[in-house]
Structures are given as C-alpha cells and as structure tokens.
C-alpha positions as semicolon CSV with decimal commas, in nm:
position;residue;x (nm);y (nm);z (nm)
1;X;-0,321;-2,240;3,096
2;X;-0,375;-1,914;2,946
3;X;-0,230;-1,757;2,661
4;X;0,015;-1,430;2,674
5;X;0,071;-1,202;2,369
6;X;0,403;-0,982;2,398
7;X;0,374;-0,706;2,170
8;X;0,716;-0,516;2,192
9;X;1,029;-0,421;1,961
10;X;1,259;-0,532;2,200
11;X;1,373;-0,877;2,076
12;X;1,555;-0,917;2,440
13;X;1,263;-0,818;2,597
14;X;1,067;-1,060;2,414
15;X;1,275;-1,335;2,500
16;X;1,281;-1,223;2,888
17;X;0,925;-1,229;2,894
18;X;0,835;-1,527;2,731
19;X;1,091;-1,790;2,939
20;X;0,884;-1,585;3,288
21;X;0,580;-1,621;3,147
22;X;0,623;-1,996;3,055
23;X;0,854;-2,101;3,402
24;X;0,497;-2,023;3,554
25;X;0,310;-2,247;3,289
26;X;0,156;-2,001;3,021
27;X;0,159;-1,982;2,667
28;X;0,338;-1,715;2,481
29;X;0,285;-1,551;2,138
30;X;0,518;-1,262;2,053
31;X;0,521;-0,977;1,783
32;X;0,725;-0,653;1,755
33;X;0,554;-0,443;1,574
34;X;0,160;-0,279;1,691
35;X;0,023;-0,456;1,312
36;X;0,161;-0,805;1,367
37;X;0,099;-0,763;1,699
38;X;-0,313;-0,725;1,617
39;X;-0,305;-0,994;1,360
40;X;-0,222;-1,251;1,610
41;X;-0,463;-1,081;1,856
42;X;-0,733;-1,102;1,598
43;X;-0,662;-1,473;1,523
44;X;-0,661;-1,683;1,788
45;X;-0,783;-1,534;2,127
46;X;-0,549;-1,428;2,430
47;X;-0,576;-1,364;2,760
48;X;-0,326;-1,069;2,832
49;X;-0,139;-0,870;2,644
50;X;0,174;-0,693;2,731
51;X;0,184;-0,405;2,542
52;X;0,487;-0,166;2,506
53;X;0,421;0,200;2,422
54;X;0,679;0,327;2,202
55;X;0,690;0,074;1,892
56;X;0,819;0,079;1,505
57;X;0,517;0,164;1,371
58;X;0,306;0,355;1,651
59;X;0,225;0,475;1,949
60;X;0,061;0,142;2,161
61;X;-0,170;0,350;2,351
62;X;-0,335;0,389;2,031
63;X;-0,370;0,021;2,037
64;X;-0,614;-0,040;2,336
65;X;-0,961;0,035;2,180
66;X;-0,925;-0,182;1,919
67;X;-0,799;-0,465;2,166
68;X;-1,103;-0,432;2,370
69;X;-1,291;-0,446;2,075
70;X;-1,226;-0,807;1,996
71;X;-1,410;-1,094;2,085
72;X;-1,165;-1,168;2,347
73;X;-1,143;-0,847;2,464
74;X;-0,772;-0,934;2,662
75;X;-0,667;-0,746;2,952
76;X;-0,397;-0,532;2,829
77;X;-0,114;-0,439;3,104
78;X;0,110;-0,144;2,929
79;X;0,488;-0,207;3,001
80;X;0,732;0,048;2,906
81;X;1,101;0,168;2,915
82;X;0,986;0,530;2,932
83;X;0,738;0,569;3,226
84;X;0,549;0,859;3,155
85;X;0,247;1,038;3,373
86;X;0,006;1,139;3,138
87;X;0,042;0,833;2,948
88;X;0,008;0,625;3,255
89;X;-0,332;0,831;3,309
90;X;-0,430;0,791;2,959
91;X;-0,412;0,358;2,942
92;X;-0,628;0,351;3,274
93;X;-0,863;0,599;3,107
94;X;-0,811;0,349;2,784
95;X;-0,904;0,000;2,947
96;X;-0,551;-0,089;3,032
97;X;-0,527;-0,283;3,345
98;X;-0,220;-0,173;3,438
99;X;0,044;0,017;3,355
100;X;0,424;-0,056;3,525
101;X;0,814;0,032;3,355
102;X;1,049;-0,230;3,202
103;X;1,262;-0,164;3,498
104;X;1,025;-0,362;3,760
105;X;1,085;-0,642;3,978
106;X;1,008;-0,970;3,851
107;X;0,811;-1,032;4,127
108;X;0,606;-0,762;4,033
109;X;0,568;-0,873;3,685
110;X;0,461;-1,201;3,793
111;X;0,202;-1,031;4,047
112;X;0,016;-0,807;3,770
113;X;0,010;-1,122;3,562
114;X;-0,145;-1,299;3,829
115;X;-0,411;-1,049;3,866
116;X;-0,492;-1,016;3,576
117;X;-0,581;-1,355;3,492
118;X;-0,764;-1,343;3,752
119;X;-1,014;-1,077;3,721
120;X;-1,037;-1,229;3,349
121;X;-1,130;-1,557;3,512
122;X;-1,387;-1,440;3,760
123;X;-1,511;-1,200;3,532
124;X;-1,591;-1,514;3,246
125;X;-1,726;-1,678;3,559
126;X;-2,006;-1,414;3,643
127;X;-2,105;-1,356;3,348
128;X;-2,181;-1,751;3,220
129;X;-2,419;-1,759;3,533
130;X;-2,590;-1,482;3,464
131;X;-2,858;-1,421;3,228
132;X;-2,808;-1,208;2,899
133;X;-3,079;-0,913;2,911
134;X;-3,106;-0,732;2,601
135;X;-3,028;-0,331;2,728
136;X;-3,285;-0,119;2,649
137;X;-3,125;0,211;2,486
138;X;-3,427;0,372;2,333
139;X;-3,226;0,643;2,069
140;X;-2,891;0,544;2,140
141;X;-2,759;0,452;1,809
142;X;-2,462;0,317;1,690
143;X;-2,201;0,019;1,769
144;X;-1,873;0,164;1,771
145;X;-1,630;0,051;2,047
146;X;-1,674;0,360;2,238
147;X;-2,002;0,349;2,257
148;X;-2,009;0,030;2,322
149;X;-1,763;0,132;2,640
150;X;-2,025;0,362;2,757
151;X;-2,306;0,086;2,764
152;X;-2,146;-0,190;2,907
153;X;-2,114;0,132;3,204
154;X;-2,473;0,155;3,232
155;X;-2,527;-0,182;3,262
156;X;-2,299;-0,219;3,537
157;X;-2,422;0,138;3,682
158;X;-2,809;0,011;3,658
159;X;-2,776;-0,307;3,837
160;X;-2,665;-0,081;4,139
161;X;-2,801;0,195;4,304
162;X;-2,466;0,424;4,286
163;X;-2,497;0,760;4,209
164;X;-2,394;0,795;3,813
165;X;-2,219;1,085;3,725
166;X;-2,215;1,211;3,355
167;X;-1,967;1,389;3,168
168;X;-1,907;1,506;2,820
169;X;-1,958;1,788;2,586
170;X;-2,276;1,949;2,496
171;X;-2,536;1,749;2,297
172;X;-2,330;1,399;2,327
173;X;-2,654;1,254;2,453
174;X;-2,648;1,266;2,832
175;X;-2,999;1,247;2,951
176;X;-3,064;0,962;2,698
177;X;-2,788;0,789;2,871
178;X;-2,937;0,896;3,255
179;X;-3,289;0,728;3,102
180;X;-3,109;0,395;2,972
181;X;-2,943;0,383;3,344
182;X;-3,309;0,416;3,494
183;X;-3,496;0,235;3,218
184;X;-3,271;-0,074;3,282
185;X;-3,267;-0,044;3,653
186;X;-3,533;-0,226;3,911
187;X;-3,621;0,163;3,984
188;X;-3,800;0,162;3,633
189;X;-4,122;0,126;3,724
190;X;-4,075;0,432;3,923
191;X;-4,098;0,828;3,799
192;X;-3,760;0,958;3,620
193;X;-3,730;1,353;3,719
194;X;-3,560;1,571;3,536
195;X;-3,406;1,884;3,691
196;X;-3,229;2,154;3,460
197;X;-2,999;2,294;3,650
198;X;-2,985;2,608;3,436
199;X;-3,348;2,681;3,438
200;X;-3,398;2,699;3,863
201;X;-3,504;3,011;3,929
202;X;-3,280;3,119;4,238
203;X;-3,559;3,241;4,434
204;X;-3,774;2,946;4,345
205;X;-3,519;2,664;4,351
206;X;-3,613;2,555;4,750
207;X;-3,955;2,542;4,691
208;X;-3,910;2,349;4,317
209;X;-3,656;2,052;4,468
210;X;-3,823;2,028;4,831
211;X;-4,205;2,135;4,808
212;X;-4,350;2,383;5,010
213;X;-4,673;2,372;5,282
214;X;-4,980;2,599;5,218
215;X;-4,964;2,979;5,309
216;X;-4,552;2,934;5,316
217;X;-4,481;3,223;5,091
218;X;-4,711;3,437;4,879
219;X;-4,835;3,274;4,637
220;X;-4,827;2,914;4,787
221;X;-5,229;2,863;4,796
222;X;-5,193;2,481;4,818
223;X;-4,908;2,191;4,928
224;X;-4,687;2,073;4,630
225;X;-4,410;1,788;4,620
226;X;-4,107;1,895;4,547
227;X;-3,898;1,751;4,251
228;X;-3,689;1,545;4,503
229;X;-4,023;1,371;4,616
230;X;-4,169;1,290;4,299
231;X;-3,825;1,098;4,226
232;X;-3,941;0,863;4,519
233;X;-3,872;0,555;4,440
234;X;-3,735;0,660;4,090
235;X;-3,428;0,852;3,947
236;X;-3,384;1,226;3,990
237;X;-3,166;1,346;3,722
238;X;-2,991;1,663;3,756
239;X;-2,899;1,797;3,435
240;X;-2,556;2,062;3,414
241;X;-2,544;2,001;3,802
242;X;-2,264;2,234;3,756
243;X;-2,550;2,539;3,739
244;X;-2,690;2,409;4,064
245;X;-2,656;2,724;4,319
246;X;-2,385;2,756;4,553
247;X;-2,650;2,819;4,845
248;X;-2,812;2,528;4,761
249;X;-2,545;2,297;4,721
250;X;-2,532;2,253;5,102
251;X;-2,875;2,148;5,144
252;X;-2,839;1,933;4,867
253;X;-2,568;1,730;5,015
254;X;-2,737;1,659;5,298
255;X;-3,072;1,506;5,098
256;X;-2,792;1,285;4,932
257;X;-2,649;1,151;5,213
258;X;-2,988;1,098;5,457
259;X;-3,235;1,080;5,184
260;X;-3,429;1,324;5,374
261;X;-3,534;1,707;5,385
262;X;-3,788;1,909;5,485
263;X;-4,032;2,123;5,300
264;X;-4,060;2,453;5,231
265;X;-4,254;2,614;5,569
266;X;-4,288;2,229;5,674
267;X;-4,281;2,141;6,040
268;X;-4,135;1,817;5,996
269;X;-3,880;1,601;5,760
270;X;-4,032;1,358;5,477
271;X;-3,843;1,042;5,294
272;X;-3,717;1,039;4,972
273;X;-3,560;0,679;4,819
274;X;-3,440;0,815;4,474
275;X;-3,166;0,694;4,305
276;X;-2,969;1,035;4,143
277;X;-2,789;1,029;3,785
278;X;-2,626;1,387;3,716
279;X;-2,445;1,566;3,438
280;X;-2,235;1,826;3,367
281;X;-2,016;1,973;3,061
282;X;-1,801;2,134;3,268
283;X;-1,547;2,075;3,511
284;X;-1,640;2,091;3,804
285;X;-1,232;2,033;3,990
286;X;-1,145;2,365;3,856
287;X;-1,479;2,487;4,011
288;X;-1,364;2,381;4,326
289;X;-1,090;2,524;4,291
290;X;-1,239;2,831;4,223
291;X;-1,478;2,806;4,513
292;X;-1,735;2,789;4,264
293;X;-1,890;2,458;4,364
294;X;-1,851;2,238;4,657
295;X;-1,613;1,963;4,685
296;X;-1,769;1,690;4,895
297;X;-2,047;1,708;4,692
298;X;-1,875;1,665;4,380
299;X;-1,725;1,342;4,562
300;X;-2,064;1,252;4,679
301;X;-2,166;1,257;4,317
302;X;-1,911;1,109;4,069
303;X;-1,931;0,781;4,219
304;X;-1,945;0,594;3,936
305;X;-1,872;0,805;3,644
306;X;-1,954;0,776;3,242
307;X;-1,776;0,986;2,973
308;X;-1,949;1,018;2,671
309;X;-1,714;1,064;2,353
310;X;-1,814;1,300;2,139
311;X;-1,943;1,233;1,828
312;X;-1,619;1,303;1,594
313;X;-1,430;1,041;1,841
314;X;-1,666;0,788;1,699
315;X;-1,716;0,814;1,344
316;X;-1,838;0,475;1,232
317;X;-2,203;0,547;1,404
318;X;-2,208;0,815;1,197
319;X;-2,400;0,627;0,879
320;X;-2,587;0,435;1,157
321;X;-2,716;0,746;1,258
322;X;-2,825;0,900;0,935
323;X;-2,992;0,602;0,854
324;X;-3,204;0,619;1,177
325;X;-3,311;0,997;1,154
326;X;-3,407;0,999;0,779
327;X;-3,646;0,741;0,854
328;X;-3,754;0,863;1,155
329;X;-3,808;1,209;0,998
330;X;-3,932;1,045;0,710
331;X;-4,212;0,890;0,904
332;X;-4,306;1,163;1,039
333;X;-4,315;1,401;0,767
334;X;-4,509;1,167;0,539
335;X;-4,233;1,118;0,318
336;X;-4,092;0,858;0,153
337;X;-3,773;0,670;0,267
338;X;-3,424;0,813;0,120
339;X;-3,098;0,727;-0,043
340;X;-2,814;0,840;0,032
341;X;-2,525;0,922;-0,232
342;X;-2,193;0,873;-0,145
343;X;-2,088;1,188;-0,144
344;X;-2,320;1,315;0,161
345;X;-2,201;1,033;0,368
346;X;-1,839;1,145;0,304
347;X;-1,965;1,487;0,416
348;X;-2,105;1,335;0,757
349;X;-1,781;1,163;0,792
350;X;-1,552;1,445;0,739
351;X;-1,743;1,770;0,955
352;X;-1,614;1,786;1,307
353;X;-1,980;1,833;1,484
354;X;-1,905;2,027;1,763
355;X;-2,252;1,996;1,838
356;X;-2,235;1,656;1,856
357;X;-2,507;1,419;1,831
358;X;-2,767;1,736;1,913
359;X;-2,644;1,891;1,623
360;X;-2,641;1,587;1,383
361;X;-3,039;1,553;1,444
362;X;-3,121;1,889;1,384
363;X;-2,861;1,908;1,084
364;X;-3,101;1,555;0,914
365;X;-3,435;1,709;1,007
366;X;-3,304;2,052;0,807
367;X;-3,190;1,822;0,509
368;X;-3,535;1,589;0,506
369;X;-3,699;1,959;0,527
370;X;-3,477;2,057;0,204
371;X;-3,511;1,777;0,043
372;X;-3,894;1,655;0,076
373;X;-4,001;1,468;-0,187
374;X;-3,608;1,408;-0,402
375;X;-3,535;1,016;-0,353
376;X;-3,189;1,054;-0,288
377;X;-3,020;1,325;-0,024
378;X;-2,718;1,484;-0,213
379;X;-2,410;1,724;-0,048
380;X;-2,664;1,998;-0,184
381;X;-2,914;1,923;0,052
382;X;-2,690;1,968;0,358
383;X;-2,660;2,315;0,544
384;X;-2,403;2,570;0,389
385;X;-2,188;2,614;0,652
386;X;-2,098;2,233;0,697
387;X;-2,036;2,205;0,329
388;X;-1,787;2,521;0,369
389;X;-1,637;2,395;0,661
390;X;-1,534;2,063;0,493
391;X;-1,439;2,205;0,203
392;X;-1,220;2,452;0,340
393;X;-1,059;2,172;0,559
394;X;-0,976;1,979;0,206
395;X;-0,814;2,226;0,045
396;X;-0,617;2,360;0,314
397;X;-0,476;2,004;0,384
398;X;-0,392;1,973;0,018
399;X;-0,225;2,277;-0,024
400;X;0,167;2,304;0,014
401;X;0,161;2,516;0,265
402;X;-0,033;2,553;0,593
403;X;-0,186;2,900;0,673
404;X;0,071;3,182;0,799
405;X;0,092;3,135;1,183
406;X;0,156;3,505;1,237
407;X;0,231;3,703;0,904
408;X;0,523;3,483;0,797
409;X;0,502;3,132;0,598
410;X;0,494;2,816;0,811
411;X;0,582;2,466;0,621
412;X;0,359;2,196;0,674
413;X;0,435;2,051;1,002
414;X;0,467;1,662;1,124
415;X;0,188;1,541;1,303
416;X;0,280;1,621;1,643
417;X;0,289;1,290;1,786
418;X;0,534;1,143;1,463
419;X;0,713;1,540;1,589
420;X;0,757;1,406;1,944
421;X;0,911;1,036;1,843
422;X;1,113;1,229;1,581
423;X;1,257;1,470;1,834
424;X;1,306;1,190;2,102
425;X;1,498;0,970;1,863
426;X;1,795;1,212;1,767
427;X;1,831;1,304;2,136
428;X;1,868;0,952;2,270
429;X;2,085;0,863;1,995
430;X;2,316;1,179;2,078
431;X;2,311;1,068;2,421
432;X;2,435;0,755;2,324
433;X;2,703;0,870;2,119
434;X;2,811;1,085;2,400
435;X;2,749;0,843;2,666
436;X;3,028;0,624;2,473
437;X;3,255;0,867;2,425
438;X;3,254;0,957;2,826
439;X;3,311;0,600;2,914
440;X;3,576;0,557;2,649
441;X;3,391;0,299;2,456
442;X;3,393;0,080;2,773
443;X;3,068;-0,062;2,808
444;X;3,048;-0,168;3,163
445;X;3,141;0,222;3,223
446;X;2,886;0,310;3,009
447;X;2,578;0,128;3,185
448;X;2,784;0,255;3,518
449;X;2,706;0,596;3,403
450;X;2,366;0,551;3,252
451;X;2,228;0,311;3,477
452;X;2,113;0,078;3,206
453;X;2,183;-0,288;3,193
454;X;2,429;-0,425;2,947
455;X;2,159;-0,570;2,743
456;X;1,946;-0,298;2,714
457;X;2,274;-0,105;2,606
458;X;2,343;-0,324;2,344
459;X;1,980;-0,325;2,228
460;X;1,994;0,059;2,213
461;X;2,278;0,056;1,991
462;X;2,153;-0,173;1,794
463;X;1,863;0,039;1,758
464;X;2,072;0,346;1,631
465;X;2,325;0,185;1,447
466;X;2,573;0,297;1,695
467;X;2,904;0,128;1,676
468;X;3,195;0,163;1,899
469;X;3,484;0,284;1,813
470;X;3,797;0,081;1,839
C-alpha cells in the first residue's frame, strides 16, 4: 500500500482523486495549498504526489526541487486544468514524472499511477542490493539540491559507457564534472584527455586528434599518437565541442561510431576504446540550424546529457564554497585561516556571478591577496565592481520607482509571474460572467457552451464569487 499526497485547490478534485486512488487500495493525504501541501510532504513520507500547477499561494512547478529534495524524494506527476507546453517541458526538465490535464481518462490516471509506483518500487529495489560507493568529486563543492541533481547524473553516467554530454554556462565547472564521470568510472585507471576545442589549430587539428607517420608533412620527423589514441582505454574529453571544425566534424563521427581512424600519412586504421564526455556553452540546435555544426553528430553526442546550473541558481553552496577556497588559498599562501563577517557573506549571496563558479575562485584568491594577514575578510576586501553591483541592485529595488524604460517614468511592476496569474484571473472571471449571461443563467447551457462539467462550473464560480442572477 503506498501513500498518495493530492496537493490541489480544487476541493472536488480532491475528493475525485482520493475515492480513485483508494477503490485501487492506496492511501491518500490531501492539501490545497503548495505550504500545507509540503508540510505533510515533509512529515511523514509519500510515494506520489499529484501536484496541480496553478494554486492559492504559487506556482507548483516551483514546488518540484524541493520535493525531490526530501528524504523520500516522491515521484511527482503534475496534473492540471490548464495544459500548457512550456510548462509541460519545464516539470520533465524539473523531475516530474509526468505531466497530463484534469480532463484525462480515468484510465489514464490510474495508468500513470501505476507507473509510477512502479519505477519507485524497482528503483528502492536496486538500490538496497547494491553497494553505497562514496563518489569521488575532487573540487565539487556544495550540497544544494541542484547539485545534488547533477551528481546523482554522473553516477548513473559513470557506471555506463554512454557518451556524456555537458551543458551550461561558462565557468559552471564542466571539466571537473567530465573528471568525476571518469574518476568514478572502471575507465579510471586509464588516461583522461583533454581536447580544447577552441585552441585546435585548423591546419594542425588532423594531425593533433589522429597522429601522424614519419615524413607525413614537413615537420613530422618522428610518429606521434594522436589525442584520440592516448584516450585508449580512458576518456577523451572535448571541451566547447561546439568550436570543433566543420571539416572535421565528419571524420569525427565516424571515430565515434567505429572507434577507429587512421593516422595522419598512415597506411592502415588503428583502435581506439575511449569513452568521450563533451561540453559546450552554446547551443548547438540553433547551430544546426544554421549549418554551423552537424546534426547526427550532435545526436551521436548528447546521449546522456548533464546541465550544470549556474552558480546564482544555487545559492546555498555559496558559503560552502568560500569556506573551501579561503582555506585552500590560505594554505597555500602561508596564511592563516579566516573569518568571515556577516556582511561579506551577504555580499556572496546577493552578486549574480555571471562568471559562475570560475569567477567565484578567482574573486577569493583576489580577496585572500587583499587581505593577507587581517583575521577576518570584510565587504572591503572584496573587488569594487561586485560591491557596486550589489549596491546598486539595493537601492534600485528600494526606491519607489524603477528606472525610466525609455525617457518616461515606469511604476514598479509585479513580478511577472504574480503579472501573469493576475492577468489570467480577471479574464476567466469575465468569461464567466459572460459565459452566464449567454446561457441565460442556465447552467447546463453554460457547460454546453464552455465544455466544462457542471462541477467544475460550480467550482469556478465559487472561485470568483460569481453568483447567478435570478
């Protein structure tokens, strides 16, 4: 028997839900709004949760990480009134397991359900026969649930030989994640080879991936393996594969799929068994589409596929991370270990980084360099132009007014998601009132017209505060 949480508004809803869910011998807890609906997650552990999207007090998208986060960790299926594409896109992307409207079948209800609890099952199974293995992630710091996200990925990626494909922006960390995938994989005994993508030289990039034979071009006085070979039996990384030259993206293809090429003014083909991780901050569909990189490569390469978050996405690393690179610079400086007040922390917390995680080392060895031999690393210590930057953003979100758009005076606006539910509410409550007053307050005319059940009418109304007229 496993236990269902209903998290939804719709008190009707709620009550459909729970008699399906128990005719086919499950326990049901409900809440209806996204804050009662976590304190019961948080409490006692569940299974699945049905999640609706559009709720009193949120958006439940917003929801998901934190679910995952638990202990538990339930499978979350995403059941709304409003199907909507981008959100569908955005709960996969989230963890969701599935995502279907109000408005399906009960037999296909019951059949996500089913699933569900399933995979939950089989997954609890695996992993009490298997044994824990602490993941090596040499300078990967932090514990916050996106992170976290990404690991669990390389774990699953390293016990594999897939291809890994990694994607993010700039300085989020992506070759420490390609050596976690090979450090934790049975190729780890074997080289990992970097290739920067950025730094081939056109004329030179044959020769660098595949080697070259004595006397094949000037300058070739002796054999060399090529980067692809000294991978063998390792991991070849490809760093900003993106860079990777059009003329060579062929050739490169075919090494992927036979695992084989030949040298460089070599008379025959030589093995190579790597395993490749690659990388890229760009995106490579709208290079396709641009006929700026090929497209059955990129599907020969995003097989299994990582997105680091960048660094403001996951804010709670953030002390983590200043804790481990004072030290570290400490240590290597010769200094002694520093405090921190509270005030720099809030700092780190507040700047955006749009350097990411790059950006946040060289930003600590710059303040251990300013600060040397102070005990305790103050908002003075830290570069100007973060300092500006965050104080800028402080007083332009306390001021009345938000900077003139285009010459004239703009009033502070609504955040644009509490914009969207604001706008959304006053139209489906004028469609309601006209909806009414086209069916002449009949109510089985009404749903005629709408297409809505006579419960979800009613619920509606309610919702509004819509009477009818008599």
């Amino acid at each position: 028997m496993a236990t269902i949480l209903i998290i939804d508004d719709d008190t009707l809803m709620c009550d459909t839900m729970t008699r399906l869910i128990k005719r086919i011998g499950h326990d049901t807890l409900c809440a209806q709004t996204l804050r009662d609906g976590l304190a019961l997650a948080s409490s006692q552990p569940c299974d699945v949760v049905f999640l609706d999207v559009r709720m009193p007090d949120g958006n439940g998208l917003e929801l998901l990480p934190t679910l995952d986060a638990l202990p538990a960790a339930p499978e979350v299926i995403i059941m709304t009134g409003f199907g909507d594409p981008n959100g569908a896109e955005l709960a996969i992307k989230s963890g969701a397991w599935d995502y279907i409207e109000k408005s399906s079948s009960i037999k296909e209800i019951t059949l996500s359900l089913e699933r569900a609890l399933q995979y939950r099952q089989q997954k609890i199974t695996v992993a009490g026969t298997r044994a824990v293995a602490a993941l090596k992630r040499q300078q990967i710091i932090g514990s916050s649930p996106k992170l976290a996200a990404c690991l669990d990925l390389v774990a699953q990626a390293a016990s594999s030989d897939v291809n890994v494909f990694l994607t993010g922006e700039t300085g989020t960390g992506k070759e420490l994640f390609a050596r976690a995938v090979h450090e934790n994989s049975p190729r780890a005994r074997g080289n990992f080879v970097v290739v920067d993508c950025t730094a081939l030289p056109e004329t030179l990039v044959e020769s660098l991936l595949f080697g070259h034979e004595k006397g094949s071009f000037t300058g070739a006085e002796k054999s060399r393996d090529g980067l692809i070979r000294q991978a063998h039996c390792g991991t070849l990384f490809l760093d900003e594969v993106g860079e990777l030259p059009l003329m060579m993206q062929k050739a490169f293809l075919r090494v992927l799929q036979e695992h084989r090429f030949r040298p460089v003014g070599g008379s025959r083909e030589i093995d190579s068994d790597f395993r490749l991780v690659a990388a890229t901050n760009r995106n490579l569909e709208q290079m396709v589409e641009r006929g700026q990189f090929r497209e059955d490569l990129l599907f020969r390469l995003r097989s299994f596929v990582i997105e680091l978050p960048p660094l403001r996405e996951r804010p709670e690393d953030i002390q983590e991370l200043a804790r481990y690179y004072a030290d570290r610079f400490c240590e290597r400086y010769g200094l002694a270990p520093k405090g921190f007040s509270p005030e720099f922390i809030n700092i780190l917390l507040a700047y955006t980084w749009p350097g990411n995680v790059r950006e946040f080392v060289h930003t600590m060895e710059r303040v251990l360099a300013a600060a040397r031999f102070e005990p305790t690393l103050f908002t003075k210590h830290l570069p100007t132009n973060i300092r500006i930057e965050v104080t800028r953003a402080a007083v332009e979100h306390d001021s009345p007014l938000a900077p003139p758009a285009s010459g004239g005076t703009v009033q502070t606006l609504l955040k644009l998601n509490d914009y969207r539910d604001a706008v959304y509410n006053d139209a489906e409550k004028n469609y309601l009132c006209d909806l009414l007053a086209l069916a002449g307050q009949n109510i089985p005319e009404a749903c005629r017209v709408s297409g809505l059940s006579q419960s979800r009418l009613y619920a509606l109304l309610k919702k509004h505060g819509i009477t009818r007229s008599r």
